[in-house]
ChimeraX commands (.cxc) that place a marker at each C-alpha (Angstrom):
marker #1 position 48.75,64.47,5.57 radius 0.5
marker #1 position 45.69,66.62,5.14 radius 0.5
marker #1 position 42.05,65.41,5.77 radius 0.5
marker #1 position 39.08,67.70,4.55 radius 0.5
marker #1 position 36.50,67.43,7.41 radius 0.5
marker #1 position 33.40,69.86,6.35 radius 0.5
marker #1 position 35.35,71.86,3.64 radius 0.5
marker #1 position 38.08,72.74,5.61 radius 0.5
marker #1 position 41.84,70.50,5.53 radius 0.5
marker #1 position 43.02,69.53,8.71 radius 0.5
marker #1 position 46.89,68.98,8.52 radius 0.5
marker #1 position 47.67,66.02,10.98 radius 0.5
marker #1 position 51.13,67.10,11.53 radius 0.5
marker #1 position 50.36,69.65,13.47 radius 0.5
marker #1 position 47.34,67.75,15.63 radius 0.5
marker #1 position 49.36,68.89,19.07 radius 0.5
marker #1 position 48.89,72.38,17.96 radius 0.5
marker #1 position 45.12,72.58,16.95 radius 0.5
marker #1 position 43.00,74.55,19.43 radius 0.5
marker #1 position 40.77,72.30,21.82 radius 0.5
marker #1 position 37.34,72.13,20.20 radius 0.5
marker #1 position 39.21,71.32,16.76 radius 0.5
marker #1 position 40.61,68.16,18.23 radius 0.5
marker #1 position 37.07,67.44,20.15 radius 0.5
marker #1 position 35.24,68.12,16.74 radius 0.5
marker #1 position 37.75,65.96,14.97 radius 0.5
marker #1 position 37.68,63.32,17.63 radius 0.5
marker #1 position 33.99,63.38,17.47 radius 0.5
marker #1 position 33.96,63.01,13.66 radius 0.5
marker #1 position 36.31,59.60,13.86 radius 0.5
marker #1 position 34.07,58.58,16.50 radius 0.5
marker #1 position 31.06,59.10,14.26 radius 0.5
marker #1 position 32.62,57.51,11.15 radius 0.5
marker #1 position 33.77,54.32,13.17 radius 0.5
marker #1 position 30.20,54.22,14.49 radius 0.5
marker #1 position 28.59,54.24,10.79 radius 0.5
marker #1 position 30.82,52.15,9.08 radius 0.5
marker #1 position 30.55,49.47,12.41 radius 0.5
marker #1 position 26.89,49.58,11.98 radius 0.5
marker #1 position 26.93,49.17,8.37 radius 0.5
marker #1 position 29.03,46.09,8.43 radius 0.5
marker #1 position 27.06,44.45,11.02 radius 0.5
marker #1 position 23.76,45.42,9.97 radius 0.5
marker #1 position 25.14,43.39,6.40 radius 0.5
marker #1 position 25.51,40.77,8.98 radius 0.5
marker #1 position 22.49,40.55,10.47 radius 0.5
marker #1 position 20.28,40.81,7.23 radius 0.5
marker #1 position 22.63,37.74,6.18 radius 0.5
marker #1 position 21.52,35.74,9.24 radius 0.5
marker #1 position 17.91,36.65,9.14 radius 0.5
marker #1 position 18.19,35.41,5.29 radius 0.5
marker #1 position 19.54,32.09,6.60 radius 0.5
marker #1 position 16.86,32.32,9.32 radius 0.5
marker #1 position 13.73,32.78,6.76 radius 0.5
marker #1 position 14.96,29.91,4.78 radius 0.5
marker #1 position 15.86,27.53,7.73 radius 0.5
marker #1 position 12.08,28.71,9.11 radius 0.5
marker #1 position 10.63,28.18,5.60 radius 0.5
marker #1 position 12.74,24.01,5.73 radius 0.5
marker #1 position 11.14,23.47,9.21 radius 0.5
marker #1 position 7.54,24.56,8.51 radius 0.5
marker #1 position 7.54,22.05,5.09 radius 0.5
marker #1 position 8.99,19.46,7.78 radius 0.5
marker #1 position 6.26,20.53,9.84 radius 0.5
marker #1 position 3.61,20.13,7.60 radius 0.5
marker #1 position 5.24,16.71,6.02 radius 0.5
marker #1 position 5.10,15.19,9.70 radius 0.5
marker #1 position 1.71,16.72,10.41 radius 0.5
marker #1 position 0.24,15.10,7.50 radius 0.5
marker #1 position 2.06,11.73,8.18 radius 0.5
marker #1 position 0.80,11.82,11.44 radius 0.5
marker #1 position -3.39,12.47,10.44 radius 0.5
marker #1 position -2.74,9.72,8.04 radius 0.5
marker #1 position -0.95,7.51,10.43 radius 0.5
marker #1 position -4.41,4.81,10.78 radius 0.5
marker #1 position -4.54,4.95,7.12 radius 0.5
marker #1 position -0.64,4.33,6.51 radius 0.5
marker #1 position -0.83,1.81,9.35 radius 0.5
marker #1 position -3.98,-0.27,7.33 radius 0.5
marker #1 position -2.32,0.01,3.78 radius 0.5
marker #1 position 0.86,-1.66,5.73 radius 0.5
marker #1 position -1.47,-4.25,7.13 radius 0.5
marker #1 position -2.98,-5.07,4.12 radius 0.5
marker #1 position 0.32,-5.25,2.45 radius 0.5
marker #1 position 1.73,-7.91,5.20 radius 0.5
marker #1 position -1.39,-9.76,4.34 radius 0.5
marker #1 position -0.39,-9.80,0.23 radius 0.5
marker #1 position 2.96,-10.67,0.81 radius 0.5
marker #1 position 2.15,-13.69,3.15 radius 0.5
marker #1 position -0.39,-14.86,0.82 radius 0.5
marker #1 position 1.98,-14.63,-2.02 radius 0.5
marker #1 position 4.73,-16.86,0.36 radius 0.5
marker #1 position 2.39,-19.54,0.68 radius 0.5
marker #1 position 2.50,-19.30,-3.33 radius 0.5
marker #1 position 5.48,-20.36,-3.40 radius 0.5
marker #1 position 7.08,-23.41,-2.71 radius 0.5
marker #1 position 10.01,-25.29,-0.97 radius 0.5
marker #1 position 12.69,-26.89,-1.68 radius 0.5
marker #1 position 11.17,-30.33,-1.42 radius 0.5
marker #1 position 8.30,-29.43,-3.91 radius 0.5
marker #1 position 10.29,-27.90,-6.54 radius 0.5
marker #1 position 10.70,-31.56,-7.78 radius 0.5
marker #1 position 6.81,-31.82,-8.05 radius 0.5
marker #1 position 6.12,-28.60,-9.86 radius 0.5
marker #1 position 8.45,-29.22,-12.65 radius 0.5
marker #1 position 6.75,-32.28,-13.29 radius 0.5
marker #1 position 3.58,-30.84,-13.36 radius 0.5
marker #1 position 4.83,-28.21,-15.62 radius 0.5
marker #1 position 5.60,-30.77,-18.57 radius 0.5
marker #1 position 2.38,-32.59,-17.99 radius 0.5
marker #1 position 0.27,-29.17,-18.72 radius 0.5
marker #1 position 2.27,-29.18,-21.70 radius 0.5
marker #1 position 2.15,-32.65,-23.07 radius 0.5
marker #1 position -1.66,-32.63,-21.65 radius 0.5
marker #1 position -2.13,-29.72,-24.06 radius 0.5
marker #1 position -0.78,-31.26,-27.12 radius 0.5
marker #1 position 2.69,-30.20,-26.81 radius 0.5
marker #1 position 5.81,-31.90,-27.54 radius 0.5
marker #1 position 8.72,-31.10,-25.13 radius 0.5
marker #1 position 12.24,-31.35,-27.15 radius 0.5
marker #1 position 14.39,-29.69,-24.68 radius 0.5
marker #1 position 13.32,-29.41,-20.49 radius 0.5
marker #1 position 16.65,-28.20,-18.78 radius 0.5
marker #1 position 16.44,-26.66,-15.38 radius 0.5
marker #1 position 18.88,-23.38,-14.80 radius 0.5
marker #1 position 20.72,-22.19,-11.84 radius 0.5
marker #1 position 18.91,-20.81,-9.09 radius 0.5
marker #1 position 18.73,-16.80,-8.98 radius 0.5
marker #1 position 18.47,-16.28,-5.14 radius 0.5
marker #1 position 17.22,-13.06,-4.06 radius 0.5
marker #1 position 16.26,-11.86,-0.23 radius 0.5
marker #1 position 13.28,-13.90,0.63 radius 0.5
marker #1 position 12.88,-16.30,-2.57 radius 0.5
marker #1 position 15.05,-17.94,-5.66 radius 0.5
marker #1 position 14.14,-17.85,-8.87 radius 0.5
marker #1 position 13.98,-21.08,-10.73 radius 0.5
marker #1 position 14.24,-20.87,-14.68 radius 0.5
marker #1 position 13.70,-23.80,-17.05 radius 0.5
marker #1 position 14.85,-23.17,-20.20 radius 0.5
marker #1 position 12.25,-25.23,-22.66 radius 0.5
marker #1 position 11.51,-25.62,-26.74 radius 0.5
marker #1 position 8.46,-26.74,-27.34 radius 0.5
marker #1 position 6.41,-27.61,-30.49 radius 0.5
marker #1 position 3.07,-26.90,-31.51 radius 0.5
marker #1 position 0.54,-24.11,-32.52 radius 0.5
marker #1 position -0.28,-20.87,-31.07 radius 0.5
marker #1 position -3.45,-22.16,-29.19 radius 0.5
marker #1 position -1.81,-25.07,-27.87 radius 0.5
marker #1 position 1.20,-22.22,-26.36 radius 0.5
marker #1 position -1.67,-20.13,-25.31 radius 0.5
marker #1 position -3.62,-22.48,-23.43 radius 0.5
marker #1 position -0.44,-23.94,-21.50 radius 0.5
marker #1 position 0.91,-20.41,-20.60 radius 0.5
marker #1 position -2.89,-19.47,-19.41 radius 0.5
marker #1 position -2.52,-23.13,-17.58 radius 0.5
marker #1 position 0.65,-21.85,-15.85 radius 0.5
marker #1 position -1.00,-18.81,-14.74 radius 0.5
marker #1 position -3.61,-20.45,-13.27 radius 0.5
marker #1 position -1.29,-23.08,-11.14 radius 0.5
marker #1 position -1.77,-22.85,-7.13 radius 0.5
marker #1 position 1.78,-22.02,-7.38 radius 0.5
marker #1 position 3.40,-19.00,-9.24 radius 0.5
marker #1 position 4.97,-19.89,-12.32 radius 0.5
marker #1 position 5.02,-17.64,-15.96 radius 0.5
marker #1 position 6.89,-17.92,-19.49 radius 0.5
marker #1 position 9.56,-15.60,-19.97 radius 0.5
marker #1 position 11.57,-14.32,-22.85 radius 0.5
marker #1 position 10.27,-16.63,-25.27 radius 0.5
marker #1 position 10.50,-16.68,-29.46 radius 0.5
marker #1 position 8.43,-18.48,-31.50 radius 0.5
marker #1 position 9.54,-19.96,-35.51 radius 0.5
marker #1 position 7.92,-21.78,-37.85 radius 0.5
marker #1 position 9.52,-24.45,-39.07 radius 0.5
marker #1 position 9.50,-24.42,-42.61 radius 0.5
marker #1 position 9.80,-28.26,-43.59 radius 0.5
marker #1 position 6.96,-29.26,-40.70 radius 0.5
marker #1 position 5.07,-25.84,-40.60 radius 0.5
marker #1 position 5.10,-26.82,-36.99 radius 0.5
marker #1 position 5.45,-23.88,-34.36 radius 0.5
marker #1 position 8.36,-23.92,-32.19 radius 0.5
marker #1 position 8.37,-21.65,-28.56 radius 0.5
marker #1 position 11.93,-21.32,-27.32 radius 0.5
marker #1 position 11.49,-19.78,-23.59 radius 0.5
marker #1 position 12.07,-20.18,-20.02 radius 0.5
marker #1 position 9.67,-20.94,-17.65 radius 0.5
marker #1 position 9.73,-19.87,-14.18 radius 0.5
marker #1 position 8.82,-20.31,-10.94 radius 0.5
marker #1 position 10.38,-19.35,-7.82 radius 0.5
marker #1 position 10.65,-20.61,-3.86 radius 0.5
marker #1 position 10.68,-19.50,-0.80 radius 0.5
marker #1 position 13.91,-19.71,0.88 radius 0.5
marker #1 position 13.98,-20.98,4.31 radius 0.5
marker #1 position 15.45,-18.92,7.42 radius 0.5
marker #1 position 19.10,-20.27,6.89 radius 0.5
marker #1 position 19.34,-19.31,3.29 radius 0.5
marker #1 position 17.94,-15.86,3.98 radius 0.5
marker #1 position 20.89,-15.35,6.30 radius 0.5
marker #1 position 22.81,-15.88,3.71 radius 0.5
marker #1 position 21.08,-14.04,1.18 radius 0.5
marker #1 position 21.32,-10.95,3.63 radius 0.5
marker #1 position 25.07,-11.28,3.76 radius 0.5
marker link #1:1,2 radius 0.2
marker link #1:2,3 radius 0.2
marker link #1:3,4 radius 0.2
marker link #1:4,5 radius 0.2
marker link #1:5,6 radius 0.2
marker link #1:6,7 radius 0.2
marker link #1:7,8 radius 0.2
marker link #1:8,9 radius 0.2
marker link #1:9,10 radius 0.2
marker link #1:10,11 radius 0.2
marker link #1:11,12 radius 0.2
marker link #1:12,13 radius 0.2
marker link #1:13,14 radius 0.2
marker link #1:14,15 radius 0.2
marker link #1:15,16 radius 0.2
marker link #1:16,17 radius 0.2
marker link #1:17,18 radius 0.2
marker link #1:18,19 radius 0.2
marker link #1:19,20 radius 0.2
marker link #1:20,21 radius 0.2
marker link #1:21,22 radius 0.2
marker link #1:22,23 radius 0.2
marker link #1:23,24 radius 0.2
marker link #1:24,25 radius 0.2
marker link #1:25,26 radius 0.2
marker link #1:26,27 radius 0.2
marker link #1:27,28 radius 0.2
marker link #1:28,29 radius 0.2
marker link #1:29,30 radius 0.2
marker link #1:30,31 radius 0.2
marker link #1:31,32 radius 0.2
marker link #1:32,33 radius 0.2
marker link #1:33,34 radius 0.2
marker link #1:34,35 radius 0.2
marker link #1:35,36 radius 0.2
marker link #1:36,37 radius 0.2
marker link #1:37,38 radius 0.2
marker link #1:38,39 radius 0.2
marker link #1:39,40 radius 0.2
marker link #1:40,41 radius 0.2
marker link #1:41,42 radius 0.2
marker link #1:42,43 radius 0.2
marker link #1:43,44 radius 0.2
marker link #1:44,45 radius 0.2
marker link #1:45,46 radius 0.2
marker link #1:46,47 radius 0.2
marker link #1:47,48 radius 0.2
marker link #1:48,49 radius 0.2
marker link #1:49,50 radius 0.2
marker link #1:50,51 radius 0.2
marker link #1:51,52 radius 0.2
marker link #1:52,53 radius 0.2
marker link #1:53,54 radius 0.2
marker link #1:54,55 radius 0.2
marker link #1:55,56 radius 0.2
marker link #1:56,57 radius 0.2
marker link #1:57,58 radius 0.2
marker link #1:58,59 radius 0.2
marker link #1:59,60 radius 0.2
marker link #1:60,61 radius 0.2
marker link #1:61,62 radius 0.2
marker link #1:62,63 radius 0.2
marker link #1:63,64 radius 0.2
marker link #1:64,65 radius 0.2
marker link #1:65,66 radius 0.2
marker link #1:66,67 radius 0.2
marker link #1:67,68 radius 0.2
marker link #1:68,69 radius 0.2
marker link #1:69,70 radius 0.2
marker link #1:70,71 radius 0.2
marker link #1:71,72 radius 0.2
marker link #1:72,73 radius 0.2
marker link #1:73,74 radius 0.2
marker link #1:74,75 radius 0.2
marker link #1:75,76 radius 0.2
marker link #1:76,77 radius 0.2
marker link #1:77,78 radius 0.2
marker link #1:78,79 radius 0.2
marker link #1:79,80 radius 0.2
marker link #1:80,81 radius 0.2
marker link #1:81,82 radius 0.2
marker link #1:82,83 radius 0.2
marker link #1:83,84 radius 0.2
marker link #1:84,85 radius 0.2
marker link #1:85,86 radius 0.2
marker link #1:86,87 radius 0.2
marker link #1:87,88 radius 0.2
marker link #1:88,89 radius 0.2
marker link #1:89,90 radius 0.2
marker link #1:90,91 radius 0.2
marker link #1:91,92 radius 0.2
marker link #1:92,93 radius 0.2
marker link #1:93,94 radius 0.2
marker link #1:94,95 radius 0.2
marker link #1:95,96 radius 0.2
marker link #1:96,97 radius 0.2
marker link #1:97,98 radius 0.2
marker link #1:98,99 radius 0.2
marker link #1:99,100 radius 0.2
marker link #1:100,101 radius 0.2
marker link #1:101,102 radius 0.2
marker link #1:102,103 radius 0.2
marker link #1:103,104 radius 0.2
marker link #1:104,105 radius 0.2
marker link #1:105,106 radius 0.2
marker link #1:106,107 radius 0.2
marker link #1:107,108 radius 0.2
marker link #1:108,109 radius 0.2
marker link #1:109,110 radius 0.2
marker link #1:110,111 radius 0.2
marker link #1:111,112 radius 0.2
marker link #1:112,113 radius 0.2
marker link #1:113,114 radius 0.2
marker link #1:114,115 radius 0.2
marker link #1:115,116 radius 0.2
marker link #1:116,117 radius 0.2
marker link #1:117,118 radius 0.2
marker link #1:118,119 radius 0.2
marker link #1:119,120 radius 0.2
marker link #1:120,121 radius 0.2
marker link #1:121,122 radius 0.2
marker link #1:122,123 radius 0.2
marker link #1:123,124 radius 0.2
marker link #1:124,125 radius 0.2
marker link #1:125,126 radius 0.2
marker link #1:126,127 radius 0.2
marker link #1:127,128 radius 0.2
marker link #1:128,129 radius 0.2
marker link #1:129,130 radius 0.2
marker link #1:130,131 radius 0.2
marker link #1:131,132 radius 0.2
marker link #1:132,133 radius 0.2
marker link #1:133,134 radius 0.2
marker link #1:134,135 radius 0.2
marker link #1:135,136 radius 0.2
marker link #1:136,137 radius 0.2
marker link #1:137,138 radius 0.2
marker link #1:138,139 radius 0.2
marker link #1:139,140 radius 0.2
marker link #1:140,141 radius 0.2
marker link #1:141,142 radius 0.2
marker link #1:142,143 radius 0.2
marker link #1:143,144 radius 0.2
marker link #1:144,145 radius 0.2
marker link #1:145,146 radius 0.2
marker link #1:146,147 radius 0.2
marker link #1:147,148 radius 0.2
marker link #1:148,149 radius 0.2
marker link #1:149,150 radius 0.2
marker link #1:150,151 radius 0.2
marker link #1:151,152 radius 0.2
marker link #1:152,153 radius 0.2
marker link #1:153,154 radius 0.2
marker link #1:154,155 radius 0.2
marker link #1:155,156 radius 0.2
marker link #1:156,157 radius 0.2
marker link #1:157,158 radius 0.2
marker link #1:158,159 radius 0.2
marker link #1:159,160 radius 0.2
marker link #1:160,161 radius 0.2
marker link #1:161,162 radius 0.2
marker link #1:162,163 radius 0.2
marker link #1:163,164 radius 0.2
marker link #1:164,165 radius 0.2
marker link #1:165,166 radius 0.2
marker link #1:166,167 radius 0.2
marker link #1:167,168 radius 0.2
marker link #1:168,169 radius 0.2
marker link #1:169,170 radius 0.2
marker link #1:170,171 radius 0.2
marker link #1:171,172 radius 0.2
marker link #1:172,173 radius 0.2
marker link #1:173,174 radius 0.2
marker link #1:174,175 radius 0.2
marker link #1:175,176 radius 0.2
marker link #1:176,177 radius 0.2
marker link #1:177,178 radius 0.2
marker link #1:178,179 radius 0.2
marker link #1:179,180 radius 0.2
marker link #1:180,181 radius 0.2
marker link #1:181,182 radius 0.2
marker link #1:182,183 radius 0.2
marker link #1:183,184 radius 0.2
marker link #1:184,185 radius 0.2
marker link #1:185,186 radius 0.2
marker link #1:186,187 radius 0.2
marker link #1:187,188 radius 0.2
marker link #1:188,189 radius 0.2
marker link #1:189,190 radius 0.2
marker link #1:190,191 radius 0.2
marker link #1:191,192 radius 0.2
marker link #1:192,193 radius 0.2
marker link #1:193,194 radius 0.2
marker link #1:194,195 radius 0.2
marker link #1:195,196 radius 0.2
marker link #1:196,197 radius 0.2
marker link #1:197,198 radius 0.2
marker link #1:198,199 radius 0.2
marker link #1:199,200 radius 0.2
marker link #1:200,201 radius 0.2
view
């Protein structure tokens, strides 16, 4: 096998008779080549790493600046939590127990009936229990005229305790040209420690 090194072919079967400096020269050259083709490779290397550097650098100072900011804002953060604890205990004691579910239904028809309403259907639904409260849905028709509905749903609103009309319709009826409100009325309550437990499982 024959290598040109510098213009000139260097036949490798006969290495063991090539003068001295040819095999120091050639030696030299391998040595050389080995060298630049080593440093190429792990110069690739390190210009991959340093990539993965900048953008691990570039990840920490956005952390950096995230936490910074948290932390400046941390009396503000901890106030808007505060005031949030505050809300949400207000809107607890909004909300009633067990025992005085009884109570608010009743109170429900009266507004109505107090309003000029007539109730034809009042039929309590299953509770919906969620984490801290359940959802109690009546599902009610009702007759009468739009500012009769519209002063017992403003009525509802207004109630100590939080209850709303939900996915109503309203229809004439043709033969009375009395107004009819098919919806459910809701109100909720605060479940106590033991059902919560639950709830959570």
């Amino acid at each position: 096998m024959k290598i040109p090194v510098l213009n000139i072919e260097l036949d490798l079967t006969e290495a063991s008779n090539w003068s001295t400096a040819r095999k120091g020269l050639t030696a030299l050259g391998l040595f050389v080549a080995v060298l630049v083709v080593g440093g190429i490779l792990d110069t690739r290397e390190q210009l991959e790493n340093l990539e993965v550097g900048q953008q691990k650098e570039i990840a920490l100072k956005r952390e950096f600046a995230f936490k910074q900011n948290q932390a400046a804002n941390l009396d503000e953060f901890t106030g808007h939590v505060r005031k949030l604890q505050t809300t949400f205990e207000l809107m607890l004691t909004q909300l009633p127990n067990r025992s005085e579910i009884d109570d608010l239904l009743e109170d429900i028809t009266k507004l109505g009936k107090s309003g000029g309403l007539k109730f034809e259907l009042f039929q309590p639904q299953a509770e919906k229990k969620q984490l801290f409260f359940a959802e109690l849905p009546v599902k009610i028709n009702v007759l009468g005229d739009y500012h009769q509905f519209g002063q017992f749903s403003s009525a509802l609103s207004a109630m100590p305790r939080i209850a709303l009309i939900d996915d109503f319709t309203i229809e004439r009826d043709e033969k009375t040209r009395v107004l009819r409100l098919d919806a459910y009325a809701k109100t909720f309550r605060y479940l106590d420690p033991s059902e919560q437990q639950v709830a959570k499982k």
